[in-house]
N, C-alpha and C positions, 0 to 999 in steps of 0.2 A: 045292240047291233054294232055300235061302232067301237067297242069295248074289245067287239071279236077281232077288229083291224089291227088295235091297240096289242093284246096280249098273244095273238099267235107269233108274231112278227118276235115281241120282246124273249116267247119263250123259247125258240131257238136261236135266236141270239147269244140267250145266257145258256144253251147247253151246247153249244157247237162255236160260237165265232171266238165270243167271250175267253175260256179255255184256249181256245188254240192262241189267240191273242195273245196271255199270257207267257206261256208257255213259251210264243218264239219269244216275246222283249226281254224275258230273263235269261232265255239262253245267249242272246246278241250282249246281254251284260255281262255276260261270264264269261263271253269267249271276247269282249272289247277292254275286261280287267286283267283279265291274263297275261297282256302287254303285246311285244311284237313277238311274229313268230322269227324261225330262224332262217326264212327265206326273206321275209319284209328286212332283220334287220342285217341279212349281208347287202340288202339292195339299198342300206341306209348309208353302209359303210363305203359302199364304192360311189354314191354321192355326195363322201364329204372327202374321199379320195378326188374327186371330180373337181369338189368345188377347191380345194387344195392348190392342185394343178392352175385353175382357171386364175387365183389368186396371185400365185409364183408370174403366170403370165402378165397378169397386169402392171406387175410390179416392176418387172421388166421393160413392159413396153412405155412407162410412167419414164423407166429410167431412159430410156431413149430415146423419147420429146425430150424429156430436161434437156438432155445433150445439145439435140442437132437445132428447137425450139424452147429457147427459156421461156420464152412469155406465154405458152400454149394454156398454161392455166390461168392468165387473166381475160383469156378471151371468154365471151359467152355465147 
């Protein structure tokens, strides 16, 4: 009787979850080896344009404490 609990359970498991289970993690491997696509990587490109930018600014505004505040970097 309790054998019945054990193997109905187990045998659609292994002919319906099992399978589909498979089936998607191999597909999510094939489409996550594939690499970026060509929407992911313009949106990679205009965030290292981005960070680029953000860079140039910093360097800048670095440069303009030194000026107007020399000591700006020994404070904490």
């Amino acid at each position: 009787m309790s054998m019945g609990f054990i193997v109905g359970p187990l045998i659609v498991f292994m002919i319906f979850v099992a399978p589909l289970w498979l089936l998607l993690h191999y597909r999510s491997k094939k489409h996550s080896s594939e690499g970026l696509s060509g929407d992911d990587h313009e949106k990679l490109q205009a965030l290292v344009a981005r960070a680029e930018q953000m860079q140039e600014r910093i360097v800048t505004l670095e440069r303009i404490l030194d000026a107007e505040a020399p000591q700006w970097r020994n404070k904490v």
